[in-house]
N, C-alpha and C positions, 0 to 999 in steps of 0.2 A: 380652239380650232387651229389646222395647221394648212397655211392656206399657199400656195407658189400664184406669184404674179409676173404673165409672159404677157411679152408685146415689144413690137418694133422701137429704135431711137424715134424720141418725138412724139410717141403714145402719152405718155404723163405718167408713167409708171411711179418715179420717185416720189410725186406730188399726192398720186392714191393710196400709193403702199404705206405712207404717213400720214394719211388721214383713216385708212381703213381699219390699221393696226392701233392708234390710236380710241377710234368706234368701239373697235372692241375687246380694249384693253389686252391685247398682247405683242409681243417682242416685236417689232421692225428690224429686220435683218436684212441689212444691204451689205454683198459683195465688197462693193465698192471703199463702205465704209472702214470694214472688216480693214483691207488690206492697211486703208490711212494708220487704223486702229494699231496694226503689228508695227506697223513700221517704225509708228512714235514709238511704239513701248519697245524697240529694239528686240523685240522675240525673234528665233530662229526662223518662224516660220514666216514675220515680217522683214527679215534682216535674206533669206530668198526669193521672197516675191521684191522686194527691191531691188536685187539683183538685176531682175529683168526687167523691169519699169524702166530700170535708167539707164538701161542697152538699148529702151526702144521695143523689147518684146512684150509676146503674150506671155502672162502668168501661166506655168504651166498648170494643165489639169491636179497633178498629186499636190499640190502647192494649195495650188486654189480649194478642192475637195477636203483637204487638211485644215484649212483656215472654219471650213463650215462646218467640218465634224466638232473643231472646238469649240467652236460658239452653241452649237448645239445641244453639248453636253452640259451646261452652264443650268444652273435650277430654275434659273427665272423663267425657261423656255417651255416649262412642266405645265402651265396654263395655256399654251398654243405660241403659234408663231408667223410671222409674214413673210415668206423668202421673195428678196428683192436683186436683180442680178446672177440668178442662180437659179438654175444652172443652167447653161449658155449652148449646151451641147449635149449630145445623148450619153456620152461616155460620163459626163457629171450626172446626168438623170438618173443613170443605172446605178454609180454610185450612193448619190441620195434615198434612190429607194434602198440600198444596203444597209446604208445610215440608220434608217428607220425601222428595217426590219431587228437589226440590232435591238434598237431600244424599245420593243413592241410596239410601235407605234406606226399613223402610215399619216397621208396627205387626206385633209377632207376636201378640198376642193383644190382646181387648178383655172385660175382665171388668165382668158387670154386676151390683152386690149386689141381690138382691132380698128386699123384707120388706114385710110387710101395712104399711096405712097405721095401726089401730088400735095396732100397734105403734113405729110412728115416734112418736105423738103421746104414746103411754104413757113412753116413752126420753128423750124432751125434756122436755115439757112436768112432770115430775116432778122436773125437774134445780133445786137452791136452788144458790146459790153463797155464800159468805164476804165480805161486805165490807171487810172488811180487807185480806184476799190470798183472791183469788179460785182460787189453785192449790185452796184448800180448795172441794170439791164432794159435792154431798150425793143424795140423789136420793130420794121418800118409798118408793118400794117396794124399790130393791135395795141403798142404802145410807141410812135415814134415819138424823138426828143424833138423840143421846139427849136433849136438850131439844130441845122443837121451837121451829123458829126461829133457835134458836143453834149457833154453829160448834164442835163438840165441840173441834175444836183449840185455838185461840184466846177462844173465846167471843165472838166477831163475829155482827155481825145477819146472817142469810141471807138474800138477796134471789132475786129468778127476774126473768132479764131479759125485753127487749119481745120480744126473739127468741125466749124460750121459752114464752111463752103460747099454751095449745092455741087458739087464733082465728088465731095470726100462726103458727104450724107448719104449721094447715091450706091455707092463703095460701101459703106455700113448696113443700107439695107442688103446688100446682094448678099451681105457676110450673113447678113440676121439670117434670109433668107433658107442658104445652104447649111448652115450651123446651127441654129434656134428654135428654126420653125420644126425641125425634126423632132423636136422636144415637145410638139404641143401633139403630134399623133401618137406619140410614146403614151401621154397620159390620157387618149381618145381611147383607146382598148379598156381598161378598167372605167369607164366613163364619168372620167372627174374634169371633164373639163365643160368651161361654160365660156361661150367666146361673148365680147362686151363693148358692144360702140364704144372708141375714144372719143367722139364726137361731143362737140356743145360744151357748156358749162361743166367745170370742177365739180360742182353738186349732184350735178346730172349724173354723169360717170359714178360717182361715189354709192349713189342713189341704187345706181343698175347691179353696180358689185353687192351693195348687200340682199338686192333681191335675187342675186342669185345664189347665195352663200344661206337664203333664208332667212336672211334680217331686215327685210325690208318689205312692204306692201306694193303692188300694183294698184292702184286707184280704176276705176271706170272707163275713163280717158284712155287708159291704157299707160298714163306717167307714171313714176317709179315712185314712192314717199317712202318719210322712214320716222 
């Protein structure tokens, strides 16, 4: 299956696209990765998307489009694939569907998470991290530390980066909004998309993705099983 996963900062996108991709044994492709990926390996196409990381800019679209055409092309992707961070905008969408008509192939499904913005900004903006090792993460309403401030593991300062403050989350959705969301009516015309509570438990979500992709049962209750 070749599956694109859209939804606002704070949806759970990273945390589904690796369990979904996973489910059903094919590629996880994250943007995000991708670029980490060029950059260590010093490639051209990582050695300009660095360029502009460390000016503080956006990747440009050819840059970015080019990082996923490569990955793409890659044989392991020949059993399906998960796009994770991509594509961000309709000028990548159109792209991607080029991508694919290339290679005969198209999109079977486009999942979109959806979730209130009061809850995006509640999910983030609550997030401390560990200054030490930032693998340590804290959050005040669903995991606070028993000292506040400090990293119950370690004992490291907590800090909350510029990313997570509720003024720069709100700023991210506005961006998702005018940039992103134009992507999920792009793929409403050929009607591949299926939009999908963020809401609740990790399972649950998971649960609802594959009942919409077909891999999953609705029970009586009307809960999602798999």
């Amino acid at each position: 299956m070749r599956i694109l996963l859209l939804g606002p900062p704070g949806a759970g996108k990273g945390t589904q696209a690796v369990r979904l991709a996973a489910h059903l044994s094919i590629q996880h492709i994250s943007a995000g990765d991708l670029f980490r990926e060029h950059i260590d390996q010093g490639t051209e196409l990582g050695q300009n998307a660095h360029m502009h990381v460390r000016a503080g800019r956006l990747v440009p679209d050819e840059v970015t489009i080019g990082v996923i055409q490569e990955r793409l092309a890659r044989p392991d992707t020949e059993r399906g694939f998960l796009l994770d961070g991509f594509p961000r905008n309709l000028a990548q969408a159109e792209a991607l569907d080029g991508i694919l008509a290339d290679s005969d192939s198209r999109l079977d499904a486009v999942l979109d998470l959806e979730i209130p913005e009061a809850e995006v900004v509640r999910r983030i903006a609550g997030r401390w991290l560990c200054r030490r090792d930032r693998e340590h993460i804290f959050h005040v309403d669903y995991s606070p530390s028993e000292v506040a401030g400090a990293c119950d593991v370690c004992g490291g300062e907590l800090y909350q980066r510029d990313d997570d403050h509720e003024a720069t989350v709100r700023r991210r959705l506005e961006v998702y909004r005018s940039e992103t969301a134009p992507v999920v009516d792009h793929y409403q015309a050929p009607g591949l998309v299926t939009t999908i509570s963020a809401l609740g438990q990790v399972q649950e979500v998971l649960d609802r993705a594959l009942v919409a992709i077909g891999q999953g049962q609705v029970d009586a209750s009307g809960a999602a099983s798999c």
